[in-house]
C-alpha positions in Angstrom: 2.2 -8.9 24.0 2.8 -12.4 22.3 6.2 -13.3 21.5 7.2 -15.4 18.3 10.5 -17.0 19.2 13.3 -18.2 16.7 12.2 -21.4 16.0 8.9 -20.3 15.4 9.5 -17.7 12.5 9.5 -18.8 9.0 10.9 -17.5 5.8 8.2 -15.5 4.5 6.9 -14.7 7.9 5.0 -11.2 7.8 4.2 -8.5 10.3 2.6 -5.3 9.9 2.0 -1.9 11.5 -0.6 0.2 12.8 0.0 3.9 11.2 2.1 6.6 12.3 0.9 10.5 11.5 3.9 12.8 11.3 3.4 15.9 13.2 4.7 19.1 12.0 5.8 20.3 15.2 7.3 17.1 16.5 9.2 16.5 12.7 10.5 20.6 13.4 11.4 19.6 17.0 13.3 16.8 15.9 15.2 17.8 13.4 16.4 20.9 15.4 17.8 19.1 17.7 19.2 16.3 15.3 19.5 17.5 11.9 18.8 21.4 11.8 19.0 22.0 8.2 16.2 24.3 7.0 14.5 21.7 4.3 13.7 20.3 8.0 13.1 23.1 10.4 12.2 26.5 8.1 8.8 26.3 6.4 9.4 29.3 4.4 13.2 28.4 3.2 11.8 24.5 2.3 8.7 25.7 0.1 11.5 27.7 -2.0 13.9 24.8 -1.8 13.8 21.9 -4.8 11.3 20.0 -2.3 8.6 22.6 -2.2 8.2 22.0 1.3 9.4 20.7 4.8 10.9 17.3 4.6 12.1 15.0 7.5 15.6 14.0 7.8 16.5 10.5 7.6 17.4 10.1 11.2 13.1 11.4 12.0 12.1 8.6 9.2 14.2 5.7 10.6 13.1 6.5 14.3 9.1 6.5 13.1 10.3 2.9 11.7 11.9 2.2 15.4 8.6 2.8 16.6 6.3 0.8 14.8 8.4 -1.9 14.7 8.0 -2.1 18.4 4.4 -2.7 17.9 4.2 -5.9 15.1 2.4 -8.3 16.7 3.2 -11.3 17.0 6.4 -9.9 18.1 9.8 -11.4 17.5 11.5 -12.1 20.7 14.8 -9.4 19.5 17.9 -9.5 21.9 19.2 -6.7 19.3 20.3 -5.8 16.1 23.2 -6.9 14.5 23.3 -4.0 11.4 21.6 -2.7 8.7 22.0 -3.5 4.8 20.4 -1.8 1.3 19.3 1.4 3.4 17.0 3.3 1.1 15.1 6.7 1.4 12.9 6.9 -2.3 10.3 9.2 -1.6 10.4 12.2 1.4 8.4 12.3 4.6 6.7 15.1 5.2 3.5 16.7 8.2 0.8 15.0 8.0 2.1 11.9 6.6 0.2 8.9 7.7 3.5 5.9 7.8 2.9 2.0 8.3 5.6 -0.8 8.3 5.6 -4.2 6.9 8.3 -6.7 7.8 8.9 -10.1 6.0 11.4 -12.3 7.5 13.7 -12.9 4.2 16.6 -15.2 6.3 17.6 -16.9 9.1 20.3 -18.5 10.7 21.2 -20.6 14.2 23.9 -19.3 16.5 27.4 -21.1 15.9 28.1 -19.7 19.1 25.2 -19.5 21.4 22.6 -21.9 21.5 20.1 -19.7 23.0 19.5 -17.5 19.7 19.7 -17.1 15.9 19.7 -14.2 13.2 17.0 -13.4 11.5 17.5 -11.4 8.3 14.5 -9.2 7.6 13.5 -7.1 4.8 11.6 -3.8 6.3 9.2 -2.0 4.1 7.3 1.7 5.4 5.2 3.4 3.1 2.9 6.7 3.3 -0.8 6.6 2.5 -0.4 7.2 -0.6 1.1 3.8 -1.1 5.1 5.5 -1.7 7.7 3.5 -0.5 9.4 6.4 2.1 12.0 3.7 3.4 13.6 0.4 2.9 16.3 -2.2 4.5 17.2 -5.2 5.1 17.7 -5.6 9.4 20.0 -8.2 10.9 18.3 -9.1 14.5 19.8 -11.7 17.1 16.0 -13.5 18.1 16.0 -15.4 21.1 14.6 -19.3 21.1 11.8 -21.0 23.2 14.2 -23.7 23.4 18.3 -23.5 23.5 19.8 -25.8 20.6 16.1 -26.7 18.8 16.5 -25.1 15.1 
């Protein structure tokens, strides 16, 4: 797996997924364990519900964009994540769903405090195959550099 290091990531920088396919049975699994509301675990109670069908819960949605995050390539070198901003869910997730991820590096920052790393402020972007925006923010990550005090 190549790395992209601090230093080496520009604003405008873009990575992209592979796709995702939501599973019934693993969205049902998830959600109840996690969320067991029945828009997200009955089939029969979410076709008769305002969404006409089973939905995943927001917790299912942001984990499938945990996921493919972890395969951009090139990667960014992440120590971890410092918080999320402008969290949006637009459009519902549902089986069969085909997800992929684009992420666009939208700020940066050095370290005041440790040389070794900066921030990287990057807006995150998942869509279905049908082109709908599912989810949106904007993710705070500490990135580690090749080299301690280079900008």
């Amino acid at each position: 797996m190549q790395l992209t290091y601090f230093e080496d990531i520009r604003i405008g920088w873009k990575g992209h997924s592979g796709e995702y396919v939501i599973a019934k049975e693993e969205l049902i699994a998830f959600a109840r364990k996690w969320d067991p509301l029945p828009m997200h675990t009955d089939e029969t109670a979410a076709r008769e519900s305002l969404h006409q069908g089973l939905i995943a819960p927001a917790c299912y949605t942001m984990a499938v964009a945990s996921r493919l995050l972890s395969e951009i390539e090139p990667r960014p070198a992440a120590i971890g994540g410092a918080g999320y901003d402008q969290f949006r869910l637009p459009n519902p997730v549902r089986p069969g769903d085909r997800l992929s991820l684009t992420v666009e590096c939208i700020g940066k920052k050095p370290s005041r405090t440790k040389p070794d790393r900066g921030v990287m402020r990057c807006l995150i972007i998942m869509t279905n195959q049908d082109d709908q925006r599912v989810l949106s923010y904007e993710s705070i990550t500490m990135v580690t550099k090749r080299k301690p005090g280079i900008e």
